[in-house]
Z-matrix of the N, CA and C atoms (Angstrom, degrees):
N
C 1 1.449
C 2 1.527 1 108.50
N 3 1.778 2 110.02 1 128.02
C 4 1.780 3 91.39 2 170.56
C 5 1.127 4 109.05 3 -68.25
N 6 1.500 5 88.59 4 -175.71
C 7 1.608 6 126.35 5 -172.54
C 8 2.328 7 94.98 6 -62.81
N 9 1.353 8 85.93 7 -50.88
C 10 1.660 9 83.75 8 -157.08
C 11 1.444 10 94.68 9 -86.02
N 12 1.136 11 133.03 10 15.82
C 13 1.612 12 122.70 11 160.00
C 14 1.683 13 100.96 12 -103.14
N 15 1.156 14 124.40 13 -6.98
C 16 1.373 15 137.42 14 165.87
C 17 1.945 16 106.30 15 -57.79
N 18 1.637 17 89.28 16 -86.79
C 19 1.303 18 103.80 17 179.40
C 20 2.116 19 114.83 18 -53.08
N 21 1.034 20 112.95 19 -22.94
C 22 1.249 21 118.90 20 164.44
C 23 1.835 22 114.24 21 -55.52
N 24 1.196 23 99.56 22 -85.97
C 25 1.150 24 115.79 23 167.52
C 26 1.700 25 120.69 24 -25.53
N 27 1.450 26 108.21 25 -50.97
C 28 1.338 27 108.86 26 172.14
C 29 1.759 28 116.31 27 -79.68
N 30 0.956 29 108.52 28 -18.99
C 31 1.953 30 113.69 29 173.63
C 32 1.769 31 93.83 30 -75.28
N 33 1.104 32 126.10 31 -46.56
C 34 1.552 33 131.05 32 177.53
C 35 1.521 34 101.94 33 -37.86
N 36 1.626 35 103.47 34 -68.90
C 37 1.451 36 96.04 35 -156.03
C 38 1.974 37 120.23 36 -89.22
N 39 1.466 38 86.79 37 10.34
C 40 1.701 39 105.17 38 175.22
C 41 1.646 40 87.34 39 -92.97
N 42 1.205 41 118.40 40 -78.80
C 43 1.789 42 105.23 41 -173.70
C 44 1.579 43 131.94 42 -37.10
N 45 1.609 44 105.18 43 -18.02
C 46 1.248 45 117.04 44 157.21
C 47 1.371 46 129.88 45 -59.13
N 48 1.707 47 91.59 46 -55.18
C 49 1.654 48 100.66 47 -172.67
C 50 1.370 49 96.74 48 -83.97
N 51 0.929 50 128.66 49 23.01
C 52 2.029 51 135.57 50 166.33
C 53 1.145 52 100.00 51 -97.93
N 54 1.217 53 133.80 52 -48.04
C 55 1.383 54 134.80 53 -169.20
C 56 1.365 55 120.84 54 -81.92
N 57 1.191 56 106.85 55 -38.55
C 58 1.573 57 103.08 56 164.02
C 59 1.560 58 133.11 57 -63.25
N 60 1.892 59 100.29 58 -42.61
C 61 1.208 60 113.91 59 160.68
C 62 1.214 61 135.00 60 -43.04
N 63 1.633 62 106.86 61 -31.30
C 64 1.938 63 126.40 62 -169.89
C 65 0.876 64 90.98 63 -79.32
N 66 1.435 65 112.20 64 -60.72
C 67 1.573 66 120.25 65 -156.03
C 68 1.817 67 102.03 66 -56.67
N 69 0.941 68 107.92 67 -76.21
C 70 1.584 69 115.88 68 -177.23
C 71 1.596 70 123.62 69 -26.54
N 72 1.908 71 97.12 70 -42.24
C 73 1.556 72 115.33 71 169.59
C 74 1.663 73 105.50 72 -50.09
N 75 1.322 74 101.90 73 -66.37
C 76 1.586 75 121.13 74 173.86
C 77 1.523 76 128.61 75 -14.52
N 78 1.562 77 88.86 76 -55.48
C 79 1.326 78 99.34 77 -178.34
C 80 1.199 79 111.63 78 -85.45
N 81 1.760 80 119.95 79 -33.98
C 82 1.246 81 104.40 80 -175.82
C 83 1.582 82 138.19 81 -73.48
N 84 1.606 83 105.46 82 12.01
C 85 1.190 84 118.95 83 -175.40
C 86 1.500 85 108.70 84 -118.18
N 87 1.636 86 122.10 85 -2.44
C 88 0.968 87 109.03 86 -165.02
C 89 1.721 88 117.40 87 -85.18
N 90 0.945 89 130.65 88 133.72
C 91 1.340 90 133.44 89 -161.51
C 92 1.685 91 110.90 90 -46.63
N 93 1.571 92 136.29 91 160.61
C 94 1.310 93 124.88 92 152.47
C 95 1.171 94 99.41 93 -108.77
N 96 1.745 95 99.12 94 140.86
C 97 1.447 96 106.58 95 173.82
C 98 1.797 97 123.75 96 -120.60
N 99 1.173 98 91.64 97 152.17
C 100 1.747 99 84.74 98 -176.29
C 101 2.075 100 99.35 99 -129.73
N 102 1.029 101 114.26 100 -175.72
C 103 1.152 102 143.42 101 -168.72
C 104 2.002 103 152.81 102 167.28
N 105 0.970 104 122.50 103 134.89
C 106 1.414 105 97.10 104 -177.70
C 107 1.781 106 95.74 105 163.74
N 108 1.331 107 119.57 106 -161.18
C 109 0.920 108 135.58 107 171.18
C 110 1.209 109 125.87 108 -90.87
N 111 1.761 110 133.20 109 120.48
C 112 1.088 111 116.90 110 -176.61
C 113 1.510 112 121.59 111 -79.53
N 114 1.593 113 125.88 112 116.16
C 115 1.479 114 99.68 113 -178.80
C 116 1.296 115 96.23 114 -104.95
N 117 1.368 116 155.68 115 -34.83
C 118 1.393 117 136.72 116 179.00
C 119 1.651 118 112.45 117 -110.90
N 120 1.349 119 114.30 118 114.94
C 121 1.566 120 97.04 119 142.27
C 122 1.511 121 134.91 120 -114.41
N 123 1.259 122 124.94 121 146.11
C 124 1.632 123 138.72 122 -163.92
C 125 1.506 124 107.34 123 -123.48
N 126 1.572 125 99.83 124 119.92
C 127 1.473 126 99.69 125 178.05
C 128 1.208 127 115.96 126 -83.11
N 129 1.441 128 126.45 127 147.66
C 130 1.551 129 123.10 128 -161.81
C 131 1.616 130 81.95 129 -120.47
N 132 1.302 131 122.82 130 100.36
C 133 1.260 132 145.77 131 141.43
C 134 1.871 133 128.20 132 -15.04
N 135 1.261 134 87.29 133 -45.15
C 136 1.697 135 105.91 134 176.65
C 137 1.161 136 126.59 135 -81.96
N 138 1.478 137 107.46 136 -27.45
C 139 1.115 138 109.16 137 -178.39
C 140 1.492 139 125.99 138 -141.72
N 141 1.497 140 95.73 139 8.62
C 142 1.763 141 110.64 140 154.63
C 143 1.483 142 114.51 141 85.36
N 144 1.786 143 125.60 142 14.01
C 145 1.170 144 143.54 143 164.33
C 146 1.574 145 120.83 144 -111.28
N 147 1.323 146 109.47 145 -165.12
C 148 1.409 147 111.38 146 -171.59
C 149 1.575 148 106.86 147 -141.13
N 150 1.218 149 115.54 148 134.96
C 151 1.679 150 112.41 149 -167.77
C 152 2.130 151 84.49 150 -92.16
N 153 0.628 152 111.61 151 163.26
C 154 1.548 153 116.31 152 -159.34
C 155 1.920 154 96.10 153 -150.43
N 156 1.200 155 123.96 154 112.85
C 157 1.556 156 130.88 155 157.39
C 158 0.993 157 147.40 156 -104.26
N 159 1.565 158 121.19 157 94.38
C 160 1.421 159 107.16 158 -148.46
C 161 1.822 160 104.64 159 -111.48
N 162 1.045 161 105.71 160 -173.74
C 163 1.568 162 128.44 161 178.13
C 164 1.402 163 104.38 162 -77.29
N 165 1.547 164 96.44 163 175.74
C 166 1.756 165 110.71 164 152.84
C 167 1.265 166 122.28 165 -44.13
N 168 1.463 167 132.41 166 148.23
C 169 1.212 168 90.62 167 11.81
C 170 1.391 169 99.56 168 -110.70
N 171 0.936 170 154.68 169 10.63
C 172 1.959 171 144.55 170 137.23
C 173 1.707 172 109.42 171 -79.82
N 174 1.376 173 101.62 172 63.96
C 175 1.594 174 71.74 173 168.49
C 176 1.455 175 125.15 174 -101.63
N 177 1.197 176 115.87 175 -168.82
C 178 1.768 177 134.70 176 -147.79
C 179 1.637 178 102.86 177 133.21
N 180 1.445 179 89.30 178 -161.04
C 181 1.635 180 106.85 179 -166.13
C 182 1.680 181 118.06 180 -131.52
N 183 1.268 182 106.66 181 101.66
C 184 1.505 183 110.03 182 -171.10
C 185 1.898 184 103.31 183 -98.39
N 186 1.585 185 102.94 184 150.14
C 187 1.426 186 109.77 185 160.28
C 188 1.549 187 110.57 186 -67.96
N 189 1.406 188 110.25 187 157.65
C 190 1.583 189 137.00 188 161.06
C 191 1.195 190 99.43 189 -139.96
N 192 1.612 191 103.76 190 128.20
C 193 1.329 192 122.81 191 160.45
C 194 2.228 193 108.52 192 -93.45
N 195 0.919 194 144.94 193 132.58
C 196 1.472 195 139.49 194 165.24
C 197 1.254 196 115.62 195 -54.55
N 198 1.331 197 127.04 196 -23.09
C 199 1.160 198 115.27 197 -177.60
C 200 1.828 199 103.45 198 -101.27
N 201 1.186 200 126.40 199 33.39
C 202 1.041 201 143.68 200 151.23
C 203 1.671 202 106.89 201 -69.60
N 204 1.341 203 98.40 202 127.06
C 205 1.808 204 113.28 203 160.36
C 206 1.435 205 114.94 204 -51.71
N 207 1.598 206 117.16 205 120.54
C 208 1.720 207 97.62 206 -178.06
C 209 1.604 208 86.69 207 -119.90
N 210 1.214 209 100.49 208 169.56
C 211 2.034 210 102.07 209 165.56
C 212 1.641 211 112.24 210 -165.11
N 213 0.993 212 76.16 211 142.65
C 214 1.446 213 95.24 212 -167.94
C 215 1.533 214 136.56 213 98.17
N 216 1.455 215 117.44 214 65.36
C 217 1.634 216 121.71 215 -161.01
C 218 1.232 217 107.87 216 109.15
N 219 1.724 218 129.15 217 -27.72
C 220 1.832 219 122.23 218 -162.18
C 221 1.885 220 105.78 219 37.61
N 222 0.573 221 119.48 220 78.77
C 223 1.883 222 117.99 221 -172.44
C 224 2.087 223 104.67 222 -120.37
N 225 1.204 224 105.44 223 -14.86
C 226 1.366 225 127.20 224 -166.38
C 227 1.520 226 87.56 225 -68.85
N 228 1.593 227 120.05 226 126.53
C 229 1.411 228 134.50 227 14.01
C 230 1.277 229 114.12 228 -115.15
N 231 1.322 230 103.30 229 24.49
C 232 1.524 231 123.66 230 -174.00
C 233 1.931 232 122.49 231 -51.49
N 234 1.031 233 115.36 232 127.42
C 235 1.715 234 91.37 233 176.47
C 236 1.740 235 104.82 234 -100.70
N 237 1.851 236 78.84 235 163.67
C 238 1.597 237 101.84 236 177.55
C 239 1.719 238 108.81 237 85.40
N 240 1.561 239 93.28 238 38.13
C 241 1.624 240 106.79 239 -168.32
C 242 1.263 241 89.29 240 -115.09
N 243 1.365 242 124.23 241 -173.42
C 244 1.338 243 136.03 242 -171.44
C 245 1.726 244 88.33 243 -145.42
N 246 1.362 245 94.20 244 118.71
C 247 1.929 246 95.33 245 170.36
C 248 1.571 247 107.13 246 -136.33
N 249 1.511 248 90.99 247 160.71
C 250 1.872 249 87.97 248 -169.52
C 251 1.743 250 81.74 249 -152.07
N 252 1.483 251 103.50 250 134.42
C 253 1.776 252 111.34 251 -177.90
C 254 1.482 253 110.10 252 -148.16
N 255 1.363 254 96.14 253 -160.96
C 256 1.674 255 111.05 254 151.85
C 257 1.579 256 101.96 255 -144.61
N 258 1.037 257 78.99 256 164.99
C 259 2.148 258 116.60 257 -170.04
C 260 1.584 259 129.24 258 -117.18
N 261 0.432 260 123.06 259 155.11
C 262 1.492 261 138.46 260 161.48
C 263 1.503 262 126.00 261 -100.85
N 264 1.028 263 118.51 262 132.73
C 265 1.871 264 95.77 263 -174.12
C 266 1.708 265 104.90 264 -79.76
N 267 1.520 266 122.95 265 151.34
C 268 1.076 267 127.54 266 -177.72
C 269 1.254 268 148.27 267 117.45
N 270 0.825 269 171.02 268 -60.24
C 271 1.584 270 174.09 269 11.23
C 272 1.508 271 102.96 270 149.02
N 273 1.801 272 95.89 271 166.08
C 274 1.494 273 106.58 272 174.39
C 275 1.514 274 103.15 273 -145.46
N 276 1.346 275 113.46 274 150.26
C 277 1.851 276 137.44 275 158.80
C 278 0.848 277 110.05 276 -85.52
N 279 1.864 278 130.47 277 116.82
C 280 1.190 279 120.72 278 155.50
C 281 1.254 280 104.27 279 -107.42
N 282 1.453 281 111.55 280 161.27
C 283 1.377 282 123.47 281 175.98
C 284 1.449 283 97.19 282 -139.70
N 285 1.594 284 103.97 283 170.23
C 286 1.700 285 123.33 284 -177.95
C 287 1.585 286 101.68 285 -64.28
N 288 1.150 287 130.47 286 133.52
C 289 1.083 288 139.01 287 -162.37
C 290 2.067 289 99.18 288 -141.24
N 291 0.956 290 128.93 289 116.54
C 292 1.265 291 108.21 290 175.35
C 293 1.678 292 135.81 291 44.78
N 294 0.861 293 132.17 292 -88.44
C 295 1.436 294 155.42 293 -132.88
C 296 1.644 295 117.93 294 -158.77
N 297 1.685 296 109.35 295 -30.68
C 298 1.449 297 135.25 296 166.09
C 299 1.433 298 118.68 297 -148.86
N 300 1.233 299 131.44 298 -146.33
C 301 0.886 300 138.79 299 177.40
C 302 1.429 301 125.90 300 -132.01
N 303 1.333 302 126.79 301 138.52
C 304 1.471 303 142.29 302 -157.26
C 305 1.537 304 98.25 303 -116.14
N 306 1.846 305 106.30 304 170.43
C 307 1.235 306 114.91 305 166.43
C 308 1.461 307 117.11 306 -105.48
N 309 1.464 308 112.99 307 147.12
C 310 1.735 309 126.35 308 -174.89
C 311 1.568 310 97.05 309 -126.40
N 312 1.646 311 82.46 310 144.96
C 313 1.745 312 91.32 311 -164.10
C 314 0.918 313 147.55 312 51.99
N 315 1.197 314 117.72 313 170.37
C 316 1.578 315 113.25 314 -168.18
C 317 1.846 316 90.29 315 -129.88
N 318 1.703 317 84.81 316 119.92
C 319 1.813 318 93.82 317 164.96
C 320 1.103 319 149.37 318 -111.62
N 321 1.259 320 138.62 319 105.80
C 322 1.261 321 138.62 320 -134.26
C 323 1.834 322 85.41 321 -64.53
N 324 1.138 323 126.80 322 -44.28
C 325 1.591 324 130.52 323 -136.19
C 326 1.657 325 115.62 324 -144.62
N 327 1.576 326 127.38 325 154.53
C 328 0.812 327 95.64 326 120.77
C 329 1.557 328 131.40 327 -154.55
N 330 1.552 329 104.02 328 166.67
C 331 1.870 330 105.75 329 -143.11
C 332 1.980 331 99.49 330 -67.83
N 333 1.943 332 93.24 331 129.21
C 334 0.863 333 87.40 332 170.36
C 335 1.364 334 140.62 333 -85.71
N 336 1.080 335 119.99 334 -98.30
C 337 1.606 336 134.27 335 -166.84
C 338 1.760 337 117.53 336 -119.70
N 339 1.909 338 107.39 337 13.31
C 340 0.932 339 93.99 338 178.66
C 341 2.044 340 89.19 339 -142.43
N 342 1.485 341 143.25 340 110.76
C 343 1.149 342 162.51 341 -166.25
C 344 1.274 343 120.93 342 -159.18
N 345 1.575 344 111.85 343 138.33
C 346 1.402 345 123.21 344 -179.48
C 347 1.292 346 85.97 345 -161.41
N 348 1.276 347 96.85 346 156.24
C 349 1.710 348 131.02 347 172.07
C 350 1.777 349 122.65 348 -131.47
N 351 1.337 350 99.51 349 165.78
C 352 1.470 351 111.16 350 174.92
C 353 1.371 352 107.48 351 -68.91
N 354 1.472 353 120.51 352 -179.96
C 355 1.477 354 143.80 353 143.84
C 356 1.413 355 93.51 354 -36.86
């Protein structure tokens, strides 16, 4: 085998493992975003947030904490708002449940450090 199908071959499989590496970096920083209309929010008692349900076009049900940064209007946890953020994947609502407290809903997220809403 030559020399320059050598050095070929090895620039190949370095630009590969570059590309996967970028790529992967890429994604792992790229924000999740949600948005939509809020039609319900529920205060979760237990744990001092609000399970929040919105519309299209992502809808489901994300946590809000209040001591979250909001901008634009502060309108949060209000319904019949229009909010657009980023998230985190995860969170839970507890509420009084009996004797302790249980989980409500299911949350896709929860919103981080960057939210604003409509009027």
């Amino acid at each position: 085998m030559s020399i320059k199908k050598i050095i070929f071959s090895i620039g190949i499989v370095i630009l590969g493992i570059f590309g996967i590496v970028s790529g992967y970096s890429l994604h792992a920083q790229s924000p999740l975003v949600f948005g939509g209309l809020v039609l319900n929010s529920q205060y979760c008692a237990c744990s001092g947030n609000f399970l929040l349900t919105l519309s299209g076009p992502t809808p489901g049900q994300w946590v809000w904490y209040p001591s979250t940064p909001q901008f634009a209007n502060f309108q949060l946890p209000r319904s019949g708002v229009w909010t657009l953020g980023t998230y985190t994947p995860g969170g839970v609502c507890l509420v009084p449940s009996g004797d302790g407290c249980a989980p409500f809903g299911v949350p896709i997220g929860t919103i981080s450090s960057t939210v604003g809403t409509s009027f």
